[in-house]
N, C-alpha and C positions, 0 to 999 in steps of 0.2 A: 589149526582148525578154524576153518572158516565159519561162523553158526547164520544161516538163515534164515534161521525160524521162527521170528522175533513176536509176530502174529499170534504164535502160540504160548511161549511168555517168555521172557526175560531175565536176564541177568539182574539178582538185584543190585541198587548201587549201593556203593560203600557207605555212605551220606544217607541213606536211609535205614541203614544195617546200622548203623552206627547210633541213629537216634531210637531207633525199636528199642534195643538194647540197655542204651540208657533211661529210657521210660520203664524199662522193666525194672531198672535197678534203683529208680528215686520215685515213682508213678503207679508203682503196682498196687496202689488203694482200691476198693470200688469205690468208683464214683455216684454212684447212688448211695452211697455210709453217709451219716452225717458230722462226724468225727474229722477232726482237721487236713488229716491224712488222705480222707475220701473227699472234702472240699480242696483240696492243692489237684486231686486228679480230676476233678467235674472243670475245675477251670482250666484245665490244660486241654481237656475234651475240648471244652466251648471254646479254645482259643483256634484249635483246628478246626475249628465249624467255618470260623470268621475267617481264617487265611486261603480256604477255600469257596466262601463266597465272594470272596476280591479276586478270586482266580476264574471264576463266572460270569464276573460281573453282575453280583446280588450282592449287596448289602445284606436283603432280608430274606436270602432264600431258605427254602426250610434242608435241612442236609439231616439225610436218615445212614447211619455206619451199616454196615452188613458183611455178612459172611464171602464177598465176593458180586459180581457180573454178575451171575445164574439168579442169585436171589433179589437181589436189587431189581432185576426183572419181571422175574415172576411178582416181587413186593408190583412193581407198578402198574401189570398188566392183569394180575388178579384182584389187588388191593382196591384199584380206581374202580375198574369194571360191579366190583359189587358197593364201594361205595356211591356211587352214580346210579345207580340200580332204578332207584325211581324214579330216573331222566328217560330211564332206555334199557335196552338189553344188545346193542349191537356195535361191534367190535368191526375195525378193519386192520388189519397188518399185510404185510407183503408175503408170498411165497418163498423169498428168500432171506426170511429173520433168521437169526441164532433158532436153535434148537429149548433154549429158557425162554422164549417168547412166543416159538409156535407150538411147542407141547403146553404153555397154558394158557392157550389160546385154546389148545384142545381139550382140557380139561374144562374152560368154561362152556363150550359148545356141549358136552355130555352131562351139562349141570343147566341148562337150559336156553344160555345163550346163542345168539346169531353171531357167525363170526364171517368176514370177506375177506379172501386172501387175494392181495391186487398180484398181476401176476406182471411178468417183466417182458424188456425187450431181450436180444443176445448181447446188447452191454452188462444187463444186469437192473438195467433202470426201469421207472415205475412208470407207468402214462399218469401226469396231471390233469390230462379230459376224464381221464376213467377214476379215477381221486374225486374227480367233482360229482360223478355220476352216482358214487356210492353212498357219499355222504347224505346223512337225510337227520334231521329233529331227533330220532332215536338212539343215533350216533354219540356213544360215551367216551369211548376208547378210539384212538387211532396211535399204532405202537411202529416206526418207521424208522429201521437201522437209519444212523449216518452211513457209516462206510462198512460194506460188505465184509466179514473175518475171510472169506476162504478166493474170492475175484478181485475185494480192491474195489468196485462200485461206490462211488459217490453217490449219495441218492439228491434231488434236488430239493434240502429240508425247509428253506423258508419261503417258497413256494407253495410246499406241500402244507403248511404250518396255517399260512394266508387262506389257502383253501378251505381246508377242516373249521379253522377260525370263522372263517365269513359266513359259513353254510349250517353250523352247529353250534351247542356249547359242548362240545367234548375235549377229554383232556388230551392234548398231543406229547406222546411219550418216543423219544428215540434215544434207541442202545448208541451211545458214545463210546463204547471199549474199544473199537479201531479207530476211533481219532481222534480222540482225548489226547493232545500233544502232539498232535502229527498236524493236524486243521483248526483252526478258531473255533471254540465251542463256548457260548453262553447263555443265558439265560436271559436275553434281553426281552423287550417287549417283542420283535416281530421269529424267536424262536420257540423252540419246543415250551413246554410246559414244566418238564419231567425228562430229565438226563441221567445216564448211569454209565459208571463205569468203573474200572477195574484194576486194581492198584498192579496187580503179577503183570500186565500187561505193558507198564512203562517204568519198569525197573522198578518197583515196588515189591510189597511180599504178596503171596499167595494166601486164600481165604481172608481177602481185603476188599472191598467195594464201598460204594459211595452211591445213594440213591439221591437225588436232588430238583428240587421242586420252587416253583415259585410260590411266593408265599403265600399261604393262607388255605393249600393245597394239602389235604390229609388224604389217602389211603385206608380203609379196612384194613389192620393187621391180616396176616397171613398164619402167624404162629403167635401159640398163646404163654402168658408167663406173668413177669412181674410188672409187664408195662411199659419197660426201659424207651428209651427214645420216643419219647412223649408220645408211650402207649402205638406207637406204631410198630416194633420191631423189639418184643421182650426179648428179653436174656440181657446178662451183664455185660457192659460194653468195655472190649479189648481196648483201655487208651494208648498201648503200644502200638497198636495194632492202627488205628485213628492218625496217632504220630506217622506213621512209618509211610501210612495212605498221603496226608498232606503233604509230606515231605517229597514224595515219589510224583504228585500232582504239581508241586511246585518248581519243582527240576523240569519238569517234561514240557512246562508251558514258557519257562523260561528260554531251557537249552533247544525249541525245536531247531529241527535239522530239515526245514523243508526242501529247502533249494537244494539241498545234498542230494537227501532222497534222491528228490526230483529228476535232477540228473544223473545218477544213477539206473532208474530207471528208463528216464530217454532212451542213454544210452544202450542197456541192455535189450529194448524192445526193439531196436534198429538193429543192433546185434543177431539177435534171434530170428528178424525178419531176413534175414538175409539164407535160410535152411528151408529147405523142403520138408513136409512132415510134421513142422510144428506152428503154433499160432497161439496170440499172445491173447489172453480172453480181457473182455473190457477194457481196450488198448486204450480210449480215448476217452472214458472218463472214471478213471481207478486214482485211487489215493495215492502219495505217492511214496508210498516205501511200502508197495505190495505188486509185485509183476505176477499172475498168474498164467502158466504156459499150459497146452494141452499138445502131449503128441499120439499120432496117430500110430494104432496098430499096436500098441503097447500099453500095459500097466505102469499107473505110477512110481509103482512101488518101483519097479526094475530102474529109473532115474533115480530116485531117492537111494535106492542101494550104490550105485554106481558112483553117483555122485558123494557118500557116508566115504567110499572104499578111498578117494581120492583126495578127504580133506574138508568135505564140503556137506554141510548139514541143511536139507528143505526138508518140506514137509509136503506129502496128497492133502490136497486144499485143505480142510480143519482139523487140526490136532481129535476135537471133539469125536470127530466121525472115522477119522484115515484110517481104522483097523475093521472097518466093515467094506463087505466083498459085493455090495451096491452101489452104484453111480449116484453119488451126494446129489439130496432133492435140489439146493442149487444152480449145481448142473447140467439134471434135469429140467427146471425151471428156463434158463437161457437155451432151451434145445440145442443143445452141443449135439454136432453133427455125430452120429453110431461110432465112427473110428477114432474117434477122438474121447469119445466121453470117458474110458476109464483109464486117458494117460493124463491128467492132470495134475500140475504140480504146485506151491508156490512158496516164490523167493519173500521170504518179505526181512525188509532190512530193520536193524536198531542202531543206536548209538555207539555201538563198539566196534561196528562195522568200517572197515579202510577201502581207499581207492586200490591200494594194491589187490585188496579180496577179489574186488570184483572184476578184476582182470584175473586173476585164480579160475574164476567162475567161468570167464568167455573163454579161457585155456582148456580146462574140462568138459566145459559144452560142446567145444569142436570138437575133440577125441569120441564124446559119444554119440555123437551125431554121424563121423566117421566111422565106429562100432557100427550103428545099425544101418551102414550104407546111404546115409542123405545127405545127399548133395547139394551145395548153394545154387541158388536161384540162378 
């Protein structure tokens, strides 16, 4: 079995399996107790605070634990926007965020706010004249994926970051769940404000995230409780769960595999160019362990079968959306030419990934390409 679909999440590693595990078996105090037992896990939390603000590049960043991606999102795009409240009420994000960024985007818009959704080019990317033009004094919120979950879009974030910065005081928030470990992500002075990302996503476990701020940045709570995570994010905090996140954070920034990717990809988009029928979306500025392809005249779904029957696991752009029988708003956002919009597919690679697979890949590509009669160029 070949697995592609690394985008959607991951095998966890052994090395993080292995310390969850053992947090649960020496660690499982709460750490809000003030009994010994519950002070051995407050400092095992704080000590993951600290090895992933050295993985930032913060010393003093503020790091909020969460349930996952989805919420660490919402925490940042609903949290700021009403903490800022008395700066402003106006919000920008792109048309093509995650689905936890523009549903509470949509929910602040129905609760009084202004929200501008910057729209894109056919790479997927944002205009920075039209970034400048939006930004105004009222400007609390600007929430701007790194890299695209479902095309691979790079967005251009320290630019974007310069801009918002120069023109407002607003907090700049972007989803790092696609390239936490794939691309350099920190929190220095000329990036984001506010990073989140996703532990299932880089060999980690699932309902793990990581919200992270520079310092002296708080958020409104979202859910209410005992206060945990200095009143930002109640409920009792999982320090297996914290453990397993750091661990999974520290593998991914170590072992990236860019150049691998990279090549990879090259080569498969040269690959793929070479067939009538399909086209590789955001060829020239996608991450690089995500090729997304679109074929014409066909549903997704009928590659993803084909390709499942053969060996080989993709996914219809985001795990999130791929069982609704709509052409995904990002999609639609990069106006994908009508014959093309609902055959989209994509490969995206991880770590257990081999050069043999991806010749596997270009082996089945061409058999199905020969199935639906298209011919090389």
């Amino acid at each position: 079995m070949a697995y592609f679909d690394n985008s959607a999440t991951t095998r966890p590693d052994e090395e993080v399996l292995s310390s969850f595990v053992e947090a649960n078996r020496r660690f499982f105090a709460n750490p809000a107790s003030i009994h010994g037992k519950g002070r051995e896990a407050e400092a095992l939390l704080e000590r993951c605070r600290d090895q992933i603000r050295s993985l930032v590049g913060s010393h003093d960043a503020e790091v909020i634990f969460t349930s996952g991606g989805t919420e660490a999102n919402n925490l940042a795009v609903i949290g700021f926007a009403y903490a800022l409240q008395s700066r402003g009420s106006h919000i920008i994000t792109t048309a093509i965020e995650h689905p936890s960024v523009l549903n509470a985007c949509h929910f602040l818009e129905r609760n009084g706010f202004e929200v501008d959704y910057l729209p894109v080019d056919e790479q997927g990317r944002i205009s920075l004249e039209q970034l400048a033009k939006l930004v105004r004094k009222e400007t609390t919120v600007v929430s701007i994926m790194h890299v695209n979950n479902e095309i691979g879009t790079i967005q251009p974030i320290e630019q974007a970051v310069e801009i918002v910065h120069q023109n407002s005081r607003a907090i700049f928030h972007s989803d790092c769940v696609q390239s936490f470990g794939k691309l350099p992500v920190k929190l220095h002075a000329s990036g984001p404000d506010a990073i989140t990302v996703s532990a299932h996503k880089i060999n980690g476990l699932k309902n793990s995230g990581v919200l992270m701020m520079k310092k002296g940045m708080t958020p409104s709570p979202i859910n209410f409780g005992g206060g945990q995570e200095k009143g930002v994010r109640s409920g009792t905090v999982s320090v297996p769960n914290a453990v397993a996140a750091a661990k999974a954070m520290r593998l991914s920034a170590v072992n990236q595999e860019n150049e691998t990717y990279r090549k990879w990809r090259n080569d498969l988009i040269q690959f793929v160019n070479q067939f009538e029928g399909v086209q590789v979306i955001a060829s020239h500025c996608g991450a690089p362990h995500i090729v997304s392809l679109a074929f014409s005249k066909i549903k997704g779904e009928v590659a993803v079968n084909y390709f499942q029957e053969n060996g080989i696991y993709l996914s219809t752009s985001s795990a999130c959306s791929s069982k609704s029988s709509n052409a995904g708003h990002v999609i639609e956002a990069i106006h994908l030419k009508q014959e093309y919009k609902f055959g989209v597919v994509r490969i995206s690679f991880g770590k257990d990934n081999t050069d043999e697979e991806i010749k596997k890949f270009e082996t089945v590509f061409s058999a199905f390409m020969k199935l639906l009669g298209r011919d090389l160029k």
